[in-house]
C-alpha positions in Angstrom: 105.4 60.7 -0.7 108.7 59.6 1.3 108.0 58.5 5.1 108.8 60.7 8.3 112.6 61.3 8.4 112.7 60.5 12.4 110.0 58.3 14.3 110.2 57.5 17.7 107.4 54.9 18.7 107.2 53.8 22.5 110.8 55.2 23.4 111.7 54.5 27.3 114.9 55.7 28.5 116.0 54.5 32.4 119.7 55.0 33.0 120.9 52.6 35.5 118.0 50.3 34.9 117.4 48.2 37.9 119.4 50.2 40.6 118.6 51.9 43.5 119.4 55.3 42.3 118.0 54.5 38.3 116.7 57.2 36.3 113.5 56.9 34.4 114.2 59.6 32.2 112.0 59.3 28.8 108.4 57.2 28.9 106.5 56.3 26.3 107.8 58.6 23.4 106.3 58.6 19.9 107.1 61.3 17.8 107.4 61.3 13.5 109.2 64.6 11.9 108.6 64.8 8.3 111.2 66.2 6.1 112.4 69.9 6.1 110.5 70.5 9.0 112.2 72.5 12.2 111.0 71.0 15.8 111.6 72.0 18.6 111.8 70.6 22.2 111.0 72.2 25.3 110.4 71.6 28.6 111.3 72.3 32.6 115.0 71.1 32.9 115.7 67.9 33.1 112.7 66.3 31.5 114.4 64.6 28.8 115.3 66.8 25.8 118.7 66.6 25.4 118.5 63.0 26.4 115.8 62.5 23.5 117.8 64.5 21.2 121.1 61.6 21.8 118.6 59.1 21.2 118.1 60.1 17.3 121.6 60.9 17.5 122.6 57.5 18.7 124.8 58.9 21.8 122.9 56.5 24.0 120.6 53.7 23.1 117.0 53.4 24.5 115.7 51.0 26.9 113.1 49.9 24.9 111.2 51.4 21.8 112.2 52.1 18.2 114.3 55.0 17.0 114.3 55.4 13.1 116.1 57.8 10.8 115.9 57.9 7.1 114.1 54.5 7.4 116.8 53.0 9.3 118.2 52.1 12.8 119.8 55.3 14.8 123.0 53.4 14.5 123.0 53.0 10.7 122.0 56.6 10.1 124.8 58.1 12.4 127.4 55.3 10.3 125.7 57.1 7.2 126.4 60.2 8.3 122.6 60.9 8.2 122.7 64.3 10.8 125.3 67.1 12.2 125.2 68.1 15.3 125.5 71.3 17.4 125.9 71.4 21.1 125.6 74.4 23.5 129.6 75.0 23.6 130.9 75.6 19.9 133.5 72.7 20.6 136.0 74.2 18.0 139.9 73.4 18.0 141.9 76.7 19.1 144.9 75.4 16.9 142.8 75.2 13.7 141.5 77.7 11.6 137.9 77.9 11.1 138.3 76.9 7.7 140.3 74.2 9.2 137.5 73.4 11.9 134.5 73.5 9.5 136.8 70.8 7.3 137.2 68.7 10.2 134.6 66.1 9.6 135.4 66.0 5.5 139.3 65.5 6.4 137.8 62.0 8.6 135.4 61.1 6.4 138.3 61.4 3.3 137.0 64.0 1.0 139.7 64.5 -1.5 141.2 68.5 -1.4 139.4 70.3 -4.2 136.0 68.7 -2.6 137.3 69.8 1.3 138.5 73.2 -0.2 134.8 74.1 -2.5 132.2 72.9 0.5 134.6 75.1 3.2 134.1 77.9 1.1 130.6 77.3 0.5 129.6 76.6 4.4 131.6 79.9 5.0 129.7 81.3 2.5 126.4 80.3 3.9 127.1 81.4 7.3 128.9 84.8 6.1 132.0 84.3 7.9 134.1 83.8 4.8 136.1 86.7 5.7 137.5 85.0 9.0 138.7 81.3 7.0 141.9 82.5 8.5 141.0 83.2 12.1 141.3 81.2 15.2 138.3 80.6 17.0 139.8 82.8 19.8 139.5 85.7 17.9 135.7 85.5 17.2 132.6 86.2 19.5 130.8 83.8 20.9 128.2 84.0 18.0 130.4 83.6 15.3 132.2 80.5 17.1 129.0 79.3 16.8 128.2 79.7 13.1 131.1 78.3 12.4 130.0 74.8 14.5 126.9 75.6 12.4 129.2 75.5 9.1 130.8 72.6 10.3 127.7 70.5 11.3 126.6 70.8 7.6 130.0 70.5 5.7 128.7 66.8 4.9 125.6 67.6 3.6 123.7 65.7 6.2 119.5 65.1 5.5 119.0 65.7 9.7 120.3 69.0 12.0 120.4 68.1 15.7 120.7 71.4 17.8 121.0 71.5 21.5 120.7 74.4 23.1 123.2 76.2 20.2 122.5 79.6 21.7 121.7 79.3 25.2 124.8 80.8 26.7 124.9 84.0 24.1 123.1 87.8 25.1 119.6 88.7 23.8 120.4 90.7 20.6 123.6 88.3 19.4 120.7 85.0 20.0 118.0 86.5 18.3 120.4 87.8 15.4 121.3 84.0 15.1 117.6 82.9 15.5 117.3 85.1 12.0 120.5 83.6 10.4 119.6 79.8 11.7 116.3 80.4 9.7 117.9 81.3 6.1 120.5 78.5 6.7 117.4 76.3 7.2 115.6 77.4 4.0 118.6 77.2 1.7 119.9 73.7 2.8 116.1 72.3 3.1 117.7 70.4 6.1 115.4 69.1 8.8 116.2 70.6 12.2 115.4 69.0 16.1 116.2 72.0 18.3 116.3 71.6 21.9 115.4 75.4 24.0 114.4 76.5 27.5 113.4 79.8 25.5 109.7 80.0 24.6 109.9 83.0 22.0 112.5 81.0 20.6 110.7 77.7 20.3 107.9 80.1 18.8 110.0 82.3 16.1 111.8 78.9 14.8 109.8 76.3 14.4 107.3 74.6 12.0 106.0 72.5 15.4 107.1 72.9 19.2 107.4 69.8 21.1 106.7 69.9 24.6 107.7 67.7 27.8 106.8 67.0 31.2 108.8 66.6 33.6 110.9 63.9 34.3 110.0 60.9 33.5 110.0 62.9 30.1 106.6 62.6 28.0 105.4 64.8 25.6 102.7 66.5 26.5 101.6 68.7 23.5 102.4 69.0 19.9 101.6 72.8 19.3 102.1 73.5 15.0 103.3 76.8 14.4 101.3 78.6 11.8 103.7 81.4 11.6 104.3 82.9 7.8 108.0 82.1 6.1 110.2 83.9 5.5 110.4 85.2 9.3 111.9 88.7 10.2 112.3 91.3 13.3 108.6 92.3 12.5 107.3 88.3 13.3 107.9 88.8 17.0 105.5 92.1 16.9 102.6 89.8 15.4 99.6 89.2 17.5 99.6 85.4 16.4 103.3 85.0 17.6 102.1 86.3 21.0 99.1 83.9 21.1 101.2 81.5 20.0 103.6 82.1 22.8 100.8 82.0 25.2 99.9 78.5 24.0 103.5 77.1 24.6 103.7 78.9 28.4 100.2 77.6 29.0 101.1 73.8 27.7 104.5 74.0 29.8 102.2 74.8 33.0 100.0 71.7 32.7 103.2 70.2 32.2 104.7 71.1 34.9 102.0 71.0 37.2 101.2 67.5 36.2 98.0 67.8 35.0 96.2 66.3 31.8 95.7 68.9 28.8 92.3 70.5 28.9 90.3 68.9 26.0 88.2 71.2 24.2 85.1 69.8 23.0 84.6 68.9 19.3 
């Protein structure tokens, strides 16, 4: 069986270590995500999750502790190409296409032009926009600005999906519409997804296991697996496990919040 694709073992993260105004903001972090597995992190803002999300990512290097992906440092795995990332702003060009902006990272990486031209088609394919290759990211909504970042994020074919907060500035309806289409881009690429959220029926609806944090200094606090069947639809968020479920991440977040060590049940 092949290892965990990310493990985090005794992860500290202080920025400005040893000043006056430093910030402790990880402590003590282990965490191992097997492959094709969908996590997500949540937790009162500012405990950490976008910070531990730029750990795996290699955007900033721990204080102390071991980050590895694939079997191998943060560093090599972002030089690899291991993961694409999508951040809460879709971050597209305006003077590019979107066929042109989902080609962006196979254009620096050196894919020759039949390659560029077949996996632009196919990402466009996958996230249904193939009928706007021509557009400017101007001219689409919010959503679709972000499927194409989606598109783009996976042109490479990478093992690892980092996701922070993708959806967090979009309405109700458009996120949860997404939530759906995430979910069958997930299932057909097999690609392993770390999703940072403030939403708790999203952490719920996507993922295999929610992580969740105290505040800062950021530990986790719980590990909560999410028996939920797959394929998910519109009717999963009407099922009484969902809602106990939900009531099991709001509970955790509490003790988080408040401080306070997890009730152990006896057994």
């Amino acid at each position: 069986m092949p290892g965990p694709v990310v493990i985090l073992e005794n992860v500290d993260m202080i920025f400005g270590e040893g000043a006056s105004d430093q910030v402790h903001a990880l402590k003590e972090i282990d965490l191992r995500i097997e492959q094709n597995e969908f996590i997500s992190l949540i937790g009162p803002s500012g405990c950490g999750k976008s910070t531990l999300l730029r750990v795996v990512a290699d955007l900033v290097q721990p204080t102390s502790g071991v980050a590895a992906i694939n079997g191998k440092s943060a560093r090599q795995a972002r030089l690899d190409q291991d993961y694409g990332i999508v951040f809460q702003a879709a971050t597209l060009y305006d003077w590019r296409t979107v066929a042109r902006n989902v080609q962006l990272p196979l254009e620096l990486m050196q894919f020759s032009r039949s390659e560029k031209e077949s996996r632009t088609q196919a990402m466009l394919e996958l996230v249904e926009l193939t009928d706007f290759a021509g557009h400017y990211p101007w001219q689409l909504s919010g959503g679709m600005q972000q499927r194409v970042a989606i598109a783009r994020a996976l042109s490479f074919e990478p093992s690892i999906l980092l996701m922070d907060e993708p959806f967090g500035a979009l309405d109700e309806m458009t996120r949860e519409r997404l939530n759906l289409e995430l979910l069958n881009i997930w299932r057909k690429t097999d690609t392993t997804v770390l999703f940072v959220t403030h939403s708790i029926t999203e952490a719920v609806f996507l993922s295999t296991r929610v992580i969740v944090m105290s505040a800062r200094p950021g530990r986790i606090t719980a590990d909560i697996a999410i028996d939920l069947p797959q394929p998910r639809n519109a009717e999963t968020r009407s099922n009484v496990r969902f809602f106990e479920l939900e009531t099991t991440v709001r509970e955790a977040l509490r003790v988080s919040e408040a401080g306070e060590e997890p009730e152990r049940k006896p057994g």
